[in-house]
C-alpha positions in Angstrom: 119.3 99.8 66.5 118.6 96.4 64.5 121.1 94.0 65.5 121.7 91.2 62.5 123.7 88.4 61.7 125.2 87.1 58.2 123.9 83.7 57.1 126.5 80.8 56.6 124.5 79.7 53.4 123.9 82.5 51.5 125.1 85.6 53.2 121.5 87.0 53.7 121.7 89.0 57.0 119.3 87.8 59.3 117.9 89.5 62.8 119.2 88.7 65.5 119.1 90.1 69.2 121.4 91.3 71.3 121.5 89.5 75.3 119.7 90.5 78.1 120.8 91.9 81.3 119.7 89.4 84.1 119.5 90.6 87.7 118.6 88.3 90.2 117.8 89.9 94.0 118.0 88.5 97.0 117.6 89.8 100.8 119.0 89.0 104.7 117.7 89.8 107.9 114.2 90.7 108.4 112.1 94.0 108.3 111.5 94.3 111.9 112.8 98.0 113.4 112.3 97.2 116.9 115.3 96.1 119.6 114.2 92.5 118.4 114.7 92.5 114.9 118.1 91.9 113.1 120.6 94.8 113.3 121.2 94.6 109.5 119.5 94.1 106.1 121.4 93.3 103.2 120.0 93.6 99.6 122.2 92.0 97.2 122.2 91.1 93.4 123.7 88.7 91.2 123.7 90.1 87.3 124.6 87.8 84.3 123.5 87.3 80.8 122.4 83.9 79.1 123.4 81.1 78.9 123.4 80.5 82.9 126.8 79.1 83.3 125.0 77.7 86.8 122.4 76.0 85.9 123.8 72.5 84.5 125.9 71.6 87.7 123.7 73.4 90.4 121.1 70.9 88.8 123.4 68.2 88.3 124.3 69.1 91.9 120.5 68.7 93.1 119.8 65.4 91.8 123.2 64.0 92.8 122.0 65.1 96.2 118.4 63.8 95.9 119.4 60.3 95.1 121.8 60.2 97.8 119.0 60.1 100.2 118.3 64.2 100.8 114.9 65.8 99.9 116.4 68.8 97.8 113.4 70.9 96.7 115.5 73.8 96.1 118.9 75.1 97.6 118.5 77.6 100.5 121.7 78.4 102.5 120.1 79.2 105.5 118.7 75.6 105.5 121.3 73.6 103.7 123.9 71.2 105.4 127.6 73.2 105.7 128.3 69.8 103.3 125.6 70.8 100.3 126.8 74.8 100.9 130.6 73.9 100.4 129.8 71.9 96.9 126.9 74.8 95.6 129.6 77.3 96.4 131.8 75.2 95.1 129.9 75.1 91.1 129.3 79.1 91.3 133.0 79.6 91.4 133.7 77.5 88.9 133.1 80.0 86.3 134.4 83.2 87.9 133.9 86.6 85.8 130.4 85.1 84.6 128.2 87.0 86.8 128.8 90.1 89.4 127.5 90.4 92.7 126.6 93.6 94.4 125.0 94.3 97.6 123.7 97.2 100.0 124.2 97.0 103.8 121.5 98.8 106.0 122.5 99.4 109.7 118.7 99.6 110.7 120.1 101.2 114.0 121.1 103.9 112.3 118.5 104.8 110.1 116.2 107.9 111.3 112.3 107.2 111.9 111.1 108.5 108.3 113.1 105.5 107.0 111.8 102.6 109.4 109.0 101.8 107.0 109.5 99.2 104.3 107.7 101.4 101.6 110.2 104.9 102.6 113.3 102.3 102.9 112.7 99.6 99.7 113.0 102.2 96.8 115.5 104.3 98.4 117.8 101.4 99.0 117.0 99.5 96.2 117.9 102.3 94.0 121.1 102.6 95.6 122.0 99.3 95.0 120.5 99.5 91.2 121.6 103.0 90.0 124.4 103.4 91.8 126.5 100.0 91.7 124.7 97.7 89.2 123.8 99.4 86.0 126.7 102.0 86.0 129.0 98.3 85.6 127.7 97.8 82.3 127.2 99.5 78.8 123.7 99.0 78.8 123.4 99.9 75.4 124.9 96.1 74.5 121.9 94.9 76.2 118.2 94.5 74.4 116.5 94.9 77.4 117.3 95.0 81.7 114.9 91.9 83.5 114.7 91.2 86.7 114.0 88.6 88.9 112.7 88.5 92.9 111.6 85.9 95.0 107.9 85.9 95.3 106.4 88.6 97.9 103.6 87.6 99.9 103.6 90.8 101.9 101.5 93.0 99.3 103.0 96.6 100.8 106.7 95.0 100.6 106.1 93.8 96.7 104.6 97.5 95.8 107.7 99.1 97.7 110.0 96.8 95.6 108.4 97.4 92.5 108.5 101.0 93.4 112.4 101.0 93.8 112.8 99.0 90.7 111.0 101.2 88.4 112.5 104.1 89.7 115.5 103.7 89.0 115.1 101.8 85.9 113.3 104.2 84.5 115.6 106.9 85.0 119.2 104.9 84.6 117.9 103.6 81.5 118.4 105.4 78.0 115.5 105.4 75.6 114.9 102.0 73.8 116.6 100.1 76.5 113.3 98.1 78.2 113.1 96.7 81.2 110.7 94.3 82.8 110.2 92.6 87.0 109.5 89.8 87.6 108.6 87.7 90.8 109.4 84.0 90.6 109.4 80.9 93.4 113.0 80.7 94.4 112.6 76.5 93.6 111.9 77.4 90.2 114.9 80.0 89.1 118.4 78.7 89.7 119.8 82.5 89.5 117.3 83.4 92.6 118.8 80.3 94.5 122.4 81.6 93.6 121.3 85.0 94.8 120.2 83.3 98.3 123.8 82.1 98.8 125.2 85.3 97.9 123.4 87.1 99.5 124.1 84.7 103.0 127.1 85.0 102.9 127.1 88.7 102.9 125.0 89.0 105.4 126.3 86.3 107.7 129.8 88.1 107.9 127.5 91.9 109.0 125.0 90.4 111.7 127.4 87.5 113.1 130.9 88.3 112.4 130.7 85.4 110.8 133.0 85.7 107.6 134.1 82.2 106.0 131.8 82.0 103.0 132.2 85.6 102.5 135.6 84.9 102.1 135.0 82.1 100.0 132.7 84.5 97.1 134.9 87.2 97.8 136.5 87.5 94.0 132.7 87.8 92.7 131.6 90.7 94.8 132.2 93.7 92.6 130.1 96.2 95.1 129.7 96.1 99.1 128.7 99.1 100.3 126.7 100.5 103.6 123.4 102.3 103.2 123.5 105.6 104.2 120.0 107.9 104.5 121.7 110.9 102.5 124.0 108.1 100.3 126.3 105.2 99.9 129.3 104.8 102.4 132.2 103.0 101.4 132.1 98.8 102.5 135.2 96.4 102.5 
């Protein structure tokens, strides 16, 4: 398909290309399956196409920040003071219907031995969350190509697993000509990873502490929240 465009000054059509898909992921909890790790794991994407409708004030937001005295490499909601979460959430729902979140819930107490390895879990989940709640949103034949965007891995087993998942389910949820590419960025350099983070938090805060207020506060852009399930996807809230 070429995609074109007509020429205000002399009606020449010229090429043109139609948006990407951008889908940032982010994670909660931690990878560790014994009685001392975190009961839950929540993968959880943001999608959106350009221009970022988040970068100028989330920027804006930094510096503001910065020169009122706060070192502000990044925003991380883990981190960040309940003060600096109530604005950044404040500036993603300013443009509500601009981006989507979805996200997958995995009980790791329920998950059966085979599954308690991040290579068995990452693709399974992540094509879950990919396949079966993100892609099927959109008409993907709109889109010139599908990128997206992780925090840098350190762990060289989890990136391969994550890779793994990604291209799996790319590859098949994908018609032919629709491309795809991952990417692994520094979260303190990609404003949609940092968005992500938040997300993601909030999710997760609400499954491992019952702790529900910024949930409630994103809750108009979750599209998808759905449990993990071994053999599927149960139905969330």
């Amino acid at each position: 398909m070429t995609d074109s465009v007509t020429s205000p000054d002399n009606g020449e059509l010229l090429p043109t290309r139609r948006p990407c898909l951008y889908v940032f992921l982010d994670e909660g909890g931690n990878l560790d399956f014994s009685p001392s790790g975190t009961q839950y794991l929540s993968l959880s994407s943001i999608s959106t196409v350009r221009p970022f409708f988040f970068d100028p004030p989330l920027i804006e937001l930094r510096y503001d920040l910065i020169e009122s005295g706060l070192d502000m490499p990044r925003f991380h909601a883990a981190e960040d003071r309940q003060v600096v979460r109530d604005q950044v959430f404040q500036s993603i729902l300013a443009h509500n219907g601009q981006m989507h979140v979805d996200s997958i819930i995995v009980d790791k107490t329920q998950l059966p031995d085979g599954m308690k390895k991040v290579e068995h879990l990452y693709p399974v989940a992540l094509t879950q969350l990919l396949k079966e709640l993100v892609l099927p949103s959109y008409n993907l034949g709109l889109y010139a190509e599908v990128i997206v965007i992780t925090d840098k891995l350190p762990v060289d087993r989890r990136r391969k697993a994550v890779e793994k998942g990604i291209k799996q389910t790319l590859a098949a949820a994908l018609t032919a000509g629709t491309r795809y590419r991952i990417y692994h960025h520094s979260s303190a350099s990609c404003m949609g990873l940092q968005v992500a983070d938040y997300c993601n938090w909030a999710i997760y805060r609400k499954w491992q502490s019952g702790d529900a207020r910024s949930h409630n506060t994103i809750q108009r852009l979750i599209r998808h929240e759905r449990q993990f399930a071994s053999g599927g996807i149960n139905a969330g809230s």
